[in-house]
Backbone as CSV, one residue per row, in Angstrom:
resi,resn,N_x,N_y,N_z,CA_x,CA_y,CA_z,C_x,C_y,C_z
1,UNK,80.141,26.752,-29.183,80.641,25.495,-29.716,81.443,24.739,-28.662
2,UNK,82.461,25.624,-27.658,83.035,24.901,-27.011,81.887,24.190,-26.112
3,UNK,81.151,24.457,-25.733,80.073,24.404,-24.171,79.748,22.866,-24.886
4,UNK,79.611,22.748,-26.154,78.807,21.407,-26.607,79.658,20.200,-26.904
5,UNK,80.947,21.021,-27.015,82.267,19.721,-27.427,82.187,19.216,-25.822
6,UNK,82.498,20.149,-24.978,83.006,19.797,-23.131,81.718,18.747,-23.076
7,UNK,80.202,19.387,-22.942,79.128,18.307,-22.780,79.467,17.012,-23.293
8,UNK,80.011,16.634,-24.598,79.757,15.230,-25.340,81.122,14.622,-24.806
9,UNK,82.106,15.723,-24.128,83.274,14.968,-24.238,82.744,14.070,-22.311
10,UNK,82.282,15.214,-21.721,81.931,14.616,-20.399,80.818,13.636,-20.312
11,UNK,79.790,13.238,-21.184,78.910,12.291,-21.735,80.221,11.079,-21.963
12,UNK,80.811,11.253,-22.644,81.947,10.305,-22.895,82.617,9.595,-21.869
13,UNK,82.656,10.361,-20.730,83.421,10.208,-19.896,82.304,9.768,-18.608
14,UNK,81.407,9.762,-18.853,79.943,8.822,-18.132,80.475,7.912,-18.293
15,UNK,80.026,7.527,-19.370,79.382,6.547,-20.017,81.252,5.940,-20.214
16,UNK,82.347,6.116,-19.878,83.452,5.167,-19.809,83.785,5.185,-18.413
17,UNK,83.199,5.748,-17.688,83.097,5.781,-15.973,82.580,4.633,-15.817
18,UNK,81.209,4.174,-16.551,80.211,2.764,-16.162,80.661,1.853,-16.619
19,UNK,81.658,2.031,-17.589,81.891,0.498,-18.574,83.432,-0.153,-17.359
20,UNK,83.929,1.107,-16.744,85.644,0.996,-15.666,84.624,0.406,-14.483
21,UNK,83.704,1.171,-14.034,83.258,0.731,-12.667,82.655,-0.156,-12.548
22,UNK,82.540,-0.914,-11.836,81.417,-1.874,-11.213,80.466,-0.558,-10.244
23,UNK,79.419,-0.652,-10.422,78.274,-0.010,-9.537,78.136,1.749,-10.448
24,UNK,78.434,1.499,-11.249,77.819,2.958,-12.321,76.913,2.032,-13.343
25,UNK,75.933,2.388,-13.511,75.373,2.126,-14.844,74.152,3.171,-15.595
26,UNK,74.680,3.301,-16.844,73.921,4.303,-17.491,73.458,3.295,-18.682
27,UNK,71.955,3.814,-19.060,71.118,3.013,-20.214,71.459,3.210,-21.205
28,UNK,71.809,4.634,-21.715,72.001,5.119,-22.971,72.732,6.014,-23.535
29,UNK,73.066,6.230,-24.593,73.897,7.680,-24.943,72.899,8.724,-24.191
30,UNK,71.775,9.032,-24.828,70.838,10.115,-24.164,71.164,10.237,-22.820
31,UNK,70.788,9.100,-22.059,70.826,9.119,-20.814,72.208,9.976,-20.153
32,UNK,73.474,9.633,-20.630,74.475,10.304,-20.295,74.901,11.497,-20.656
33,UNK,74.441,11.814,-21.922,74.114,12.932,-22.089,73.150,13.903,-21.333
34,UNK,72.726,13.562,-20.868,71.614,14.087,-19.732,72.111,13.972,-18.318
35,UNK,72.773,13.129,-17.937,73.448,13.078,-16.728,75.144,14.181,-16.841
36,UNK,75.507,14.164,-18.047,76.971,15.389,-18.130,76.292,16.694,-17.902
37,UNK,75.297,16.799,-19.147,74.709,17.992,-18.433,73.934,18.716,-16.680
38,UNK,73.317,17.884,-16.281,72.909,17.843,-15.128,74.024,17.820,-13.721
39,UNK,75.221,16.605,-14.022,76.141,17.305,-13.482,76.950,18.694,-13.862
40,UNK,76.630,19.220,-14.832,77.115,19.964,-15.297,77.161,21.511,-14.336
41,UNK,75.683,21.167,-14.047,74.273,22.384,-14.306,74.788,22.468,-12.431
42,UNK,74.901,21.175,-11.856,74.451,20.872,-10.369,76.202,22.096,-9.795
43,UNK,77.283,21.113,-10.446,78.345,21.919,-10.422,78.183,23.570,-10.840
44,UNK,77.588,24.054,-11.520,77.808,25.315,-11.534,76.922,25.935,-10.272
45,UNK,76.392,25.122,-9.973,74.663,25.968,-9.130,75.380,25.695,-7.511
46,UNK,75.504,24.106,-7.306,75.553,23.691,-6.085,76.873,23.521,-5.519
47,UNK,77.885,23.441,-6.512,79.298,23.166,-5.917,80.091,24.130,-5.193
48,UNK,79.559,25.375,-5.308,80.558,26.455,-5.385,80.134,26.867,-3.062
49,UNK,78.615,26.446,-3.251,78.375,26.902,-2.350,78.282,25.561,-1.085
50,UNK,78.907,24.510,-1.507,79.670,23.471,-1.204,80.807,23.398,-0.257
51,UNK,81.110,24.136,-1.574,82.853,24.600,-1.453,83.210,25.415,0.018
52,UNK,82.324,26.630,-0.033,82.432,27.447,0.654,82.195,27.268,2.197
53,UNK,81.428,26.251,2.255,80.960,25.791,3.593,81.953,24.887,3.992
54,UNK,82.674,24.564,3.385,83.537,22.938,3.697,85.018,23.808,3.492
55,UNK,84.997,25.190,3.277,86.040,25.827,3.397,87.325,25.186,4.276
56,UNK,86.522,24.931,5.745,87.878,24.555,6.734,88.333,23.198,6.827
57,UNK,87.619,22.102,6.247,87.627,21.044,6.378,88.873,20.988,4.910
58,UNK,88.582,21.576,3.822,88.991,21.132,2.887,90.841,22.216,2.805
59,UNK,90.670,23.557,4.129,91.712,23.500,4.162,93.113,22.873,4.713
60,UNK,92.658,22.233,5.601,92.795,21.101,6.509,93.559,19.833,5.732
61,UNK,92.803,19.912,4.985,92.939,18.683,4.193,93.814,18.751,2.548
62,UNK,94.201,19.857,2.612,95.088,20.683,1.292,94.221,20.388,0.158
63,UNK,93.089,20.438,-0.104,92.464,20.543,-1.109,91.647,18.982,-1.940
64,UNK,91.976,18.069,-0.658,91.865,16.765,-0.790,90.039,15.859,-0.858
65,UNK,89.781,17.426,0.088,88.356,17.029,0.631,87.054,17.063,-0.571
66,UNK,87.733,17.760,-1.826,87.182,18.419,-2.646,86.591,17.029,-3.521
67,UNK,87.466,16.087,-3.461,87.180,15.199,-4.601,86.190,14.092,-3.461
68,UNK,86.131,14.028,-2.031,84.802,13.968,-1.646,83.482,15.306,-2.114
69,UNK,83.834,15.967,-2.240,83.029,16.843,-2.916,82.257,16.674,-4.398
70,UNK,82.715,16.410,-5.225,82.988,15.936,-6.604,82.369,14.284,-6.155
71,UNK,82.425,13.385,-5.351,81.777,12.148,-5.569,80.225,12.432,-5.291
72,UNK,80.342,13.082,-4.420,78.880,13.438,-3.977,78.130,14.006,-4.593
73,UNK,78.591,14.972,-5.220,77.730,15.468,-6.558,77.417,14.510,-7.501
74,UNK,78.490,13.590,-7.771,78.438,12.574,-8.844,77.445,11.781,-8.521
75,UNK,77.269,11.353,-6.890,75.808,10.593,-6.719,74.162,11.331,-6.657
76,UNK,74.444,12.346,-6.406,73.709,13.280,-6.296,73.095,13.224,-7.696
77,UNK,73.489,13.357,-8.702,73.307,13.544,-10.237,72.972,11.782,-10.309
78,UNK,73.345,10.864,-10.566,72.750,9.296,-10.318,71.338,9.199,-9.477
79,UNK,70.928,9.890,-8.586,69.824,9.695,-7.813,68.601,10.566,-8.455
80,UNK,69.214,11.501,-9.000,68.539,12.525,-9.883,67.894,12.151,-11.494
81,UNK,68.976,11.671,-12.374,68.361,10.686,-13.269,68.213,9.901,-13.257
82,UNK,67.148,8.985,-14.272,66.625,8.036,-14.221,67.525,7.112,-15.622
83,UNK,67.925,6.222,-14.887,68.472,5.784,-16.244,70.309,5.683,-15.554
84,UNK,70.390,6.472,-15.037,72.122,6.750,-14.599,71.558,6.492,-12.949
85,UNK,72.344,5.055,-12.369,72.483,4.432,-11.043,73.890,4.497,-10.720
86,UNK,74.074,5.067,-9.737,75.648,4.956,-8.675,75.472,4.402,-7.625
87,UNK,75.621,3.639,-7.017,75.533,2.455,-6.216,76.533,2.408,-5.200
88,UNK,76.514,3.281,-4.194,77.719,3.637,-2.956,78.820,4.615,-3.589
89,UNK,79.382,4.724,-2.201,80.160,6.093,-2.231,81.422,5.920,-2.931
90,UNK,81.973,4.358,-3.006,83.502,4.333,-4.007,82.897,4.546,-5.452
91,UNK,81.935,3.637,-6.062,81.331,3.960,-7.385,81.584,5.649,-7.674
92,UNK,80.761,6.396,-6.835,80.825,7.900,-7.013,81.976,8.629,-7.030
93,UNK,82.728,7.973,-6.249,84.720,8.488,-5.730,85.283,8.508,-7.434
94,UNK,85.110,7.153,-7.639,85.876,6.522,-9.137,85.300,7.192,-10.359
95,UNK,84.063,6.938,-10.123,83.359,7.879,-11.900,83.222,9.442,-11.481
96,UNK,83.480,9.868,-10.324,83.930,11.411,-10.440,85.191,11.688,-10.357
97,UNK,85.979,10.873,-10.391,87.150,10.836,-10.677,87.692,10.646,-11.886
98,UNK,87.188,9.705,-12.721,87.353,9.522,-14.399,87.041,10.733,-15.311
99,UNK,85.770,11.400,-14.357,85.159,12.462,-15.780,85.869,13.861,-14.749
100,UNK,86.061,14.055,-13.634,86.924,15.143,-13.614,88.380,15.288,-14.357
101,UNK,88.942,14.074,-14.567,90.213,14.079,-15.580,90.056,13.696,-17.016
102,UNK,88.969,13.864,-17.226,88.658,13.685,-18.996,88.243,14.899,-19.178
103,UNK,87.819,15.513,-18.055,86.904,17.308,-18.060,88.469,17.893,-18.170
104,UNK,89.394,17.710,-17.343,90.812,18.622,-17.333,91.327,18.492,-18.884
105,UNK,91.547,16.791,-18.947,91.986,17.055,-20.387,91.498,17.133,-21.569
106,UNK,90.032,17.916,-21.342,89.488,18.697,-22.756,89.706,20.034,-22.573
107,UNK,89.384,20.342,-21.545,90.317,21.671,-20.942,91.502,22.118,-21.404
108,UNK,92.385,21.188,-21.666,93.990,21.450,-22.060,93.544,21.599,-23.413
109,UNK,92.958,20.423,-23.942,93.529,20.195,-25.303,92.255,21.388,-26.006
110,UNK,91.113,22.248,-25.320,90.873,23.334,-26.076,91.225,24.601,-25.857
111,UNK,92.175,24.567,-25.048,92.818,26.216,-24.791,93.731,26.127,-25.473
């Protein structure tokens, strides 16, 4: 149950990423729903081993480098569906920035 509240809450948090940004745009509920999951999926698969490579850069950088990390995925996932467009690298900065702090605070508010 939780796995499906986090999905709709991060669908939520698409889809209010595109309505804040200029250069996000998603077609549909579906569509963003399909893009939370997919970033979802990309973060569990691709981020970690991301992470690990960018180890020195991001220690360097006290943990700063990460949310270049997190945009890039965010475009990464836009280029991937059809329907969800990110349009340069601040677009991606800002709406992976909106749904990583709507992801924290569903986080809080279900533990």
């Amino acid at each position: 149950m939780g796995i499906i509240v986090r999905l709709v809450i991060n669908s939520l948090a698409v889809l209010l990423a595109s309505k804040i940004v200029t250069g996000i745009y998603v077609q549909s509920w579906g569509t963003a729903l399909l893009a939370a999951l997919v970033l979802g999926l990309i973060n569990l698969i691709i981020r970690p081993l991301i992470m690990l490579l960018t180890l020195p850069i991001n220690i360097v950088t006290l943990g700063l480098f990460s949310l270049v990390v997190n945009a890039i995925l965010f475009w990464l996932t836009g280029a991937l569906i059809r329907g969800f467009d990110v349009n340069g690298f601040v677009p991606a900065f800002l709406g992976a920035l909106i749904v990583a702090v709507a992801s924290w605070i569903a986080d809080r508010i279900m533990d």
